[in-house]
MARVEXTI-643061 format. One record per residue (C-alpha): residue number from 0; chain; y, x, z. Coordinates in steps of 0.02 Angstrom, whole numbers. Example, Ala and Ser with C-alpha at 12.3 -4.5 7.8 and 13.67 -1.06 7.14 Angstrom:
BEGIN
{tornu 0, paba A, yy -225, xx 615, zz 390}
{tornu 1, paba A, yy -53, xx 684, zz 357}
***
This chain:
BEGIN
{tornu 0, paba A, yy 354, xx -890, zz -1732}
{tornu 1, paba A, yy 281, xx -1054, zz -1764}
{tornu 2, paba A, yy 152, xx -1086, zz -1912}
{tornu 3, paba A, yy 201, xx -1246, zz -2034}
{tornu 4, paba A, yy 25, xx -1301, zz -2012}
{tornu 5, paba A, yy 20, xx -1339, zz -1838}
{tornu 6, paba A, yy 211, xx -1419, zz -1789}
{tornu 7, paba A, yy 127, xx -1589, zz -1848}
{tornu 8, paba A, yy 20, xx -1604, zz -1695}
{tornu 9, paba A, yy -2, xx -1450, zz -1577}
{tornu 10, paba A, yy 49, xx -1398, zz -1432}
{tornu 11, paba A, yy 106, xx -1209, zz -1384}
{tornu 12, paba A, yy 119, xx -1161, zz -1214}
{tornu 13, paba A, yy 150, xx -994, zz -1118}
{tornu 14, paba A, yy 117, xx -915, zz -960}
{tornu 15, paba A, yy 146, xx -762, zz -865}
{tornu 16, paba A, yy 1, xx -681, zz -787}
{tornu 17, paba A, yy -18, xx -567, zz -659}
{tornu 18, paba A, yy -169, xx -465, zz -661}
{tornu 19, paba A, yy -236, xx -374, zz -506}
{tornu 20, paba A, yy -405, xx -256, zz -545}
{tornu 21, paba A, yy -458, xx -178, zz -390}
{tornu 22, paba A, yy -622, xx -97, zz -457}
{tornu 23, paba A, yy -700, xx -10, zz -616}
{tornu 24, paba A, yy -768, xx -113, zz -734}
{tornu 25, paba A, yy -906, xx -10, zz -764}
{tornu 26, paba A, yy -948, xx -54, zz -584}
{tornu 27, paba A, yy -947, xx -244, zz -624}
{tornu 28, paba A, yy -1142, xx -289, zz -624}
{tornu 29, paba A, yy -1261, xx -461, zz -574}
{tornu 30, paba A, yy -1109, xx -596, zz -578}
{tornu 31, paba A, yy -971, xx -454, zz -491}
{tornu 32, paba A, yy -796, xx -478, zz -532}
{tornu 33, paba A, yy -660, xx -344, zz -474}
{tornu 34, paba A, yy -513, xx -435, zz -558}
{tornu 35, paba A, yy -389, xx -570, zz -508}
{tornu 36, paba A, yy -283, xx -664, zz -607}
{tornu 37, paba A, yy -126, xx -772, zz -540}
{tornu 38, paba A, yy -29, xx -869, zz -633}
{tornu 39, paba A, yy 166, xx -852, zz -601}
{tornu 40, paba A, yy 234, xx -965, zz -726}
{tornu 41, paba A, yy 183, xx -1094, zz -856}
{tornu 42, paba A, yy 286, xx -1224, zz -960}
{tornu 43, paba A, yy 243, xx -1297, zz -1139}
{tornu 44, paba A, yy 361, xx -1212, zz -1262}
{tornu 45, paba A, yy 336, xx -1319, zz -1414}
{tornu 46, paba A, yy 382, xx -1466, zz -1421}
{tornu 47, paba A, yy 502, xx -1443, zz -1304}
{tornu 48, paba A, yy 491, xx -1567, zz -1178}
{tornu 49, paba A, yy 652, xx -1690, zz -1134}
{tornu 50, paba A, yy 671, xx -1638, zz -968}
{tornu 51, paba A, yy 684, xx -1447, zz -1017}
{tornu 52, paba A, yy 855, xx -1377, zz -952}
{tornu 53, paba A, yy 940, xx -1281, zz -1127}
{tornu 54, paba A, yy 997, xx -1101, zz -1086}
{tornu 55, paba A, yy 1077, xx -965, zz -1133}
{tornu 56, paba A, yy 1023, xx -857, zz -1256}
{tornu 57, paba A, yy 1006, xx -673, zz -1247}
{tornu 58, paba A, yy 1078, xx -572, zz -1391}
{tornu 59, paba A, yy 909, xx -504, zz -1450}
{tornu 60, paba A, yy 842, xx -682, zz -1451}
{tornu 61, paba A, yy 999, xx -748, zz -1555}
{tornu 62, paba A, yy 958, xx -598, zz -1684}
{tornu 63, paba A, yy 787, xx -667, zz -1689}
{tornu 64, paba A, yy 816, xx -863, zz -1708}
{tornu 65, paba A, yy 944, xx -783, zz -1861}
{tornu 66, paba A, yy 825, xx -697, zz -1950}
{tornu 67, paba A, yy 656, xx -778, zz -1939}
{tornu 68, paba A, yy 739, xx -967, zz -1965}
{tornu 69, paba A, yy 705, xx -1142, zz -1885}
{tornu 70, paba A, yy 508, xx -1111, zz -1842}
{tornu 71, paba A, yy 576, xx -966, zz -1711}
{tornu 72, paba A, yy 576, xx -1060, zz -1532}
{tornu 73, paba A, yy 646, xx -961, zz -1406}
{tornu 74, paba A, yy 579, xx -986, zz -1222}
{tornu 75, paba A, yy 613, xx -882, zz -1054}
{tornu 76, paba A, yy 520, xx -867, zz -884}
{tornu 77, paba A, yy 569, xx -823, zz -721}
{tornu 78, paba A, yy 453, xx -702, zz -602}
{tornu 79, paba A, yy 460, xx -756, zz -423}
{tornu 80, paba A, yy 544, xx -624, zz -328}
{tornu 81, paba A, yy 390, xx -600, zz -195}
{tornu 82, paba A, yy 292, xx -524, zz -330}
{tornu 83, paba A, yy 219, xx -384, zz -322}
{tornu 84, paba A, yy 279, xx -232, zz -411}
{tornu 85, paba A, yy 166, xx -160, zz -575}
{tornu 86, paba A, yy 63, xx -30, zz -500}
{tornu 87, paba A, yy -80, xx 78, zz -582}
{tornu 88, paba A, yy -188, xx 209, zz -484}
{tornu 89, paba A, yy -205, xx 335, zz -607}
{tornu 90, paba A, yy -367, xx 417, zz -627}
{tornu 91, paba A, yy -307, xx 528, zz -771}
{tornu 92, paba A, yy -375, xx 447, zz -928}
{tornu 93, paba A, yy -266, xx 351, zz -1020}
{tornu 94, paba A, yy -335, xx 183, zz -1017}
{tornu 95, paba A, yy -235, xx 88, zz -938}
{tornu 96, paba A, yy -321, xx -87, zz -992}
{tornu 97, paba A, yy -460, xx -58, zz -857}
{tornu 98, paba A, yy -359, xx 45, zz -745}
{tornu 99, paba A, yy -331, xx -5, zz -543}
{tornu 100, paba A, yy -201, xx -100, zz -506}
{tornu 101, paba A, yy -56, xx -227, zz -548}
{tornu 102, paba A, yy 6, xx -269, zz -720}
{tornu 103, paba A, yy 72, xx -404, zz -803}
{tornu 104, paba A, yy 79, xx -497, zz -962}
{tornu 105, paba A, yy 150, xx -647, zz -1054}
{tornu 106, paba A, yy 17, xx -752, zz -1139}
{tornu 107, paba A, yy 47, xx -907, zz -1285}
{tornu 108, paba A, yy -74, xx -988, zz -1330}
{tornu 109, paba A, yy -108, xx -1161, zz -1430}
{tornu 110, paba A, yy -194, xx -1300, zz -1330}
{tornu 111, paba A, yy -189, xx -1482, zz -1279}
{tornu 112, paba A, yy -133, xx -1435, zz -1115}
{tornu 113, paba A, yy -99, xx -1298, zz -990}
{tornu 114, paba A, yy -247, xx -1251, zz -930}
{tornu 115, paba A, yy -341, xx -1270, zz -1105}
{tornu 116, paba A, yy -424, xx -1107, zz -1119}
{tornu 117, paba A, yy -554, xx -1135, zz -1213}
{tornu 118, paba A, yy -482, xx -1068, zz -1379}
{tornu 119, paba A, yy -505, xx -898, zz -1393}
{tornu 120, paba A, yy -433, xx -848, zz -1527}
{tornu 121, paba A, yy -270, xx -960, zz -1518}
{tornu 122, paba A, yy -192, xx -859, zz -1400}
{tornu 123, paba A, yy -54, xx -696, zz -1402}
{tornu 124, paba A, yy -21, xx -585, zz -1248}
{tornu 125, paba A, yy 109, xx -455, zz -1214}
{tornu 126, paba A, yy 77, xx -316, zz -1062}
{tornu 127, paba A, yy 249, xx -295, zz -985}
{tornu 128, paba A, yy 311, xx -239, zz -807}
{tornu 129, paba A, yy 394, xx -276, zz -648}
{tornu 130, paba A, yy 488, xx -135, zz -579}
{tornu 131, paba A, yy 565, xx -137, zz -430}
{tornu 132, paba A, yy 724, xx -22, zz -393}
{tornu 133, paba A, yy 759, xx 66, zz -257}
{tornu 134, paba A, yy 909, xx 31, zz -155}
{tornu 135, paba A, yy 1071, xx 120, zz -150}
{tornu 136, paba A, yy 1073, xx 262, zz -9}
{tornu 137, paba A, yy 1185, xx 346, zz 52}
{tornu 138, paba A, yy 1181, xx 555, zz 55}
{tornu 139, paba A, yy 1096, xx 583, zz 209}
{tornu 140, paba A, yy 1162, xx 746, zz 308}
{tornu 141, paba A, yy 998, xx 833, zz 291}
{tornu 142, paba A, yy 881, xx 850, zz 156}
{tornu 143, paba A, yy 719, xx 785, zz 172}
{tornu 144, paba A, yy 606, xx 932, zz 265}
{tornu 145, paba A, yy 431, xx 971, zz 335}
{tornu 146, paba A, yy 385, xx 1107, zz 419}
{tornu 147, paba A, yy 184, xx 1166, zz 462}
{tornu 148, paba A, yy 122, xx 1320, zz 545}
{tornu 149, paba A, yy -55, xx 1381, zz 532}
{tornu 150, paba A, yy -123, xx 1522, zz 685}
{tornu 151, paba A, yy -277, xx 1641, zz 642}
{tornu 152, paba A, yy -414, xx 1674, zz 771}
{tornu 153, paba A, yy -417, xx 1832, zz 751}
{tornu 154, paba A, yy -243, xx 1884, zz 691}
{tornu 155, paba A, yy -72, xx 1895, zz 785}
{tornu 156, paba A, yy 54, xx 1778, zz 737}
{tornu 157, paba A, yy 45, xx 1613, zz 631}
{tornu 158, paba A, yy 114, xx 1571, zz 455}
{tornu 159, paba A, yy 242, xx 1440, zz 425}
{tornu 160, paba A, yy 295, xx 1339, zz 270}
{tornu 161, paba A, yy 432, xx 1233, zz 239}
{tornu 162, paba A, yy 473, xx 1119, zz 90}
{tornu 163, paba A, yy 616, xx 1027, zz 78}
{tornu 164, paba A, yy 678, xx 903, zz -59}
{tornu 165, paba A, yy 827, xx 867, zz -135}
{tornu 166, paba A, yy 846, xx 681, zz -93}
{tornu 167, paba A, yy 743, xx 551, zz -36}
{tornu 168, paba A, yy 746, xx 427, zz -169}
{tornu 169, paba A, yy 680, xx 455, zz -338}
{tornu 170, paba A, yy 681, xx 369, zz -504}
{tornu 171, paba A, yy 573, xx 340, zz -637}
{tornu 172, paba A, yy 599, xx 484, zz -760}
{tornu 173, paba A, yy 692, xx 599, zz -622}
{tornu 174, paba A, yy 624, xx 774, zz -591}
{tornu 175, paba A, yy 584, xx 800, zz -400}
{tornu 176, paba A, yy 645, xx 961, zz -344}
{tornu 177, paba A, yy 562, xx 1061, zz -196}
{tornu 178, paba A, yy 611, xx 1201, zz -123}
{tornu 179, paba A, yy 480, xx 1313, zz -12}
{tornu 180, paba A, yy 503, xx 1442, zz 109}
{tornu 181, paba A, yy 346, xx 1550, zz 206}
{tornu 182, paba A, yy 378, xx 1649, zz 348}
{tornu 183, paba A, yy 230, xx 1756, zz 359}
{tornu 184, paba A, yy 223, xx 1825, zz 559}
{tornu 185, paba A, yy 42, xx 1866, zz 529}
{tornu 186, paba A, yy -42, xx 2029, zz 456}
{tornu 187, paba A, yy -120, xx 1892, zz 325}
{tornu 188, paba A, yy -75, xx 1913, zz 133}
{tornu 189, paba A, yy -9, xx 1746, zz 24}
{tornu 190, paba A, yy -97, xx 1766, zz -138}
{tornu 191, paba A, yy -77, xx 1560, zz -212}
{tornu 192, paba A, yy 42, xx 1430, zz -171}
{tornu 193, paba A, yy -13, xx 1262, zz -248}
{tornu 194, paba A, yy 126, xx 1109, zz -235}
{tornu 195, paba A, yy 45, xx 929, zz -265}
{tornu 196, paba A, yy 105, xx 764, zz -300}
{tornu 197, paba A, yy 17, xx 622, zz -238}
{tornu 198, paba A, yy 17, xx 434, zz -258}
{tornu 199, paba A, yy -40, xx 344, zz -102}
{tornu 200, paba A, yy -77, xx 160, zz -112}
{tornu 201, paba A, yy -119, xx 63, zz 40}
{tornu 202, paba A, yy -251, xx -76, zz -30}
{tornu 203, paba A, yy -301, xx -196, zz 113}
{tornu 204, paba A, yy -460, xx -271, zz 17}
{tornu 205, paba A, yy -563, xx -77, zz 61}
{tornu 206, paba A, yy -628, xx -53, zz 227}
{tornu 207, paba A, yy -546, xx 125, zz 185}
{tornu 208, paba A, yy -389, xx 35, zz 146}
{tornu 209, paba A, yy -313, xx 188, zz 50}
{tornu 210, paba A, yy -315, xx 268, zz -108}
{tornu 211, paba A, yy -245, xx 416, zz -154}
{tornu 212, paba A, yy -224, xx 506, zz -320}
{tornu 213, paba A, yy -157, xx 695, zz -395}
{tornu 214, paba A, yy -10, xx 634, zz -545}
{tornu 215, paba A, yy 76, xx 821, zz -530}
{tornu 216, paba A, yy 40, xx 980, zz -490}
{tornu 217, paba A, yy 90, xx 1159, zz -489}
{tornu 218, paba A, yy -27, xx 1318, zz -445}
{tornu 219, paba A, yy 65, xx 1507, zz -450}
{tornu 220, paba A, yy -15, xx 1672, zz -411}
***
């Protein structure tokens, strides 16, 4: 939505951002930077320029051009389909703004050209996210299974556990379903069985190159 006041002379243009944060920034001290920003796509949405191809639009966007009037301009981008997925290491507070990771966001701002970023203020920005689906698998055969065995020094036999899943591919959203099973062999007495759920991100900028982080878990007795 486009104020009266400024379709005289100005220029509006937006821009989709990707934003990759690989440290705290707490941690960012004496000039240090642990952010990266790309930028996927620009274009100047207002005034349209003459060489803009016209498209089709969306059914939210038509409501939208209905009800606000003839200052509404819509606009669309397209992310490159080598981008990267949104991914945040979760740490287990809930702010997600300085959080690890990939996100995105669309930025408009008012300028006198593209890379005008000198006005603060004159800018908007929306977080949203690239999710990538997983592909359709078939059923396999055999549910997904491990299978460890722990021996005692000084105790006959060994313990095993087994968990198996109920597919391979999840969803977002989709409960994961594990089943366990311990053979006990061993004179040795199970008093806790703790289940985890991990998120392991392979980051190739750490001379550790991995990063991995608790999101679920559940402890009986």
């Amino acid at each position: 939505m486009l104020d009266n006041s400024y379709l005289k002379s100005g220029k509006i243009f937006g821009q989709i951002v990707c934003s990759f944060r690989y440290g705290r920034k707490e941690d960012e001290v004496m000039g240090l930077c642990f952010q990266k920003d790309m930028y996927l796509a620009s274009a100047q949405i207002y005034p349209p320029l003459d060489n803009d191809n016209p498209f089709k639009l969306t059914k939210i966007q038509d409501c939208l051009v209905s009800k606000l009037g003839s200052n509404a301009t819509p606009f669309r981008f397209k992310i490159p389909e080598n981008a990267p997925a949104s991914v945040i290491l979760q740490d287990g507070t809930s702010n997600l703004a300085d959080a690890c990771g990939v996100q995105y966001y669309v930025k408009i701002f008012a300028g006198e050209s593209e890379t005008d970023h000198n006005r603060a203020k004159s800018f908007v920005a929306m977080r949203i996210r690239k999710i990538q689906f997983a592909p359709v698998m078939r059923p396999l055969s055999r549910h997904p299974c491990t299978i460890v065995r722990k021996d005692f020094m000084f105790s006959p036999g060994q313990l095993e556990l087994e968990a198996v899943l109920d597919k391979q591919v999840y969803t977002h959203g989709e409960n994961v379903q594990v089943t366990l099973c311990i053979r006990n062999s061993s004179n040795k007495m199970v008093k806790k069985i703790k289940v985890l759920m991990q998120q392991i991100v392979d980051i190739v900028i750490f001379q550790n190159g991995q990063c991995r982080t608790t999101i679920a878990a559940v402890e009986t007795q």
